[in-house]
Structures are given as structure tokens and as C-alpha cells.
N, C-alpha and C positions, 0 to 999 in steps of 0.2 A: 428615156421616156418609153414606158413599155404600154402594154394594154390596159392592164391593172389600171395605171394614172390616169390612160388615156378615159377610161371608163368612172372613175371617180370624180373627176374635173367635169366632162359633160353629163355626167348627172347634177352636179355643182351648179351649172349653169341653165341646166333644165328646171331647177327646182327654182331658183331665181325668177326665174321669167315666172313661172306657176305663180308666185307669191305676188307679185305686179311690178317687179325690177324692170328697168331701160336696160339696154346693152350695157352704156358706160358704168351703171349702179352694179349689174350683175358682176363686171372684169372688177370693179371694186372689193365688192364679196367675196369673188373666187380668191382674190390677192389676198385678200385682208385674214378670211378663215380657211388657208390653204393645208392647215396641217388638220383639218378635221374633216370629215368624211363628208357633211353635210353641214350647209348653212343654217346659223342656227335662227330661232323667229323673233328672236331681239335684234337683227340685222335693221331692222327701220330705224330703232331708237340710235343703235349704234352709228348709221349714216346720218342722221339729225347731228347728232353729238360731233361726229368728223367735217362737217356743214357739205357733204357730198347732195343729202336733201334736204329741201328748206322744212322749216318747222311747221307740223300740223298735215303734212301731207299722209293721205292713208294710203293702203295699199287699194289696189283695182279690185273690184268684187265680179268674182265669175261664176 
């Protein structure tokens, strides 16, 4: 586990939360899109579809 990951993963989880993820929803995303650099913004549908979010939920507006 070097810098590089360590810096790719919490940006991972920085952009999570920006977008309206819970902790549990973000460790989900980070797991789920781990080989990409960043989560992508189909990440809601994707958790709908996985039933990690219930159907119809939007993201938080900041």
C-alpha cells in the first residue's frame, strides 16, 4: 500500500461524500469501482440496481 493508492482511494471517498453518499454507500463504491481512478456518476443507478439504495432516492443538493 504506497502513497499513490493511498491518495487515489481517499480521493475515491472524498468525491463520494461530495456527491451525497453515507459512509456505508461510499466503502461500497470504493469496493465495487476500485480499479478506476474515480467513481463514476452512474454510481446511484448502480446502488439502486445492487438494492444497497432504495429506489428513487436522489442525491443531497449542496
Amino acid at each position: 500500500f504506497n502513497l499513490n493508492s493511498f491518495a487515489i482511494r481517499s480521493e475515491r471517498f472524498m468525491y463520494a461524500y461530495t456527491v451525497g453518499l453515507t459512509g456505508s454507500e461510499a466503502v461500497w463504491a470504493a469496493r465495487r469501482y476500485r480499479g478506476h481512478r474515480t467513481i463514476p456518476l452512474r454510481v446511484m443507478d448502480d446502488m439502486e440496481v445492487a438494492g444497497v439504495r432504495p429506489k428513487g432516492t436522489t442525491r443531497q443538493q449542496t
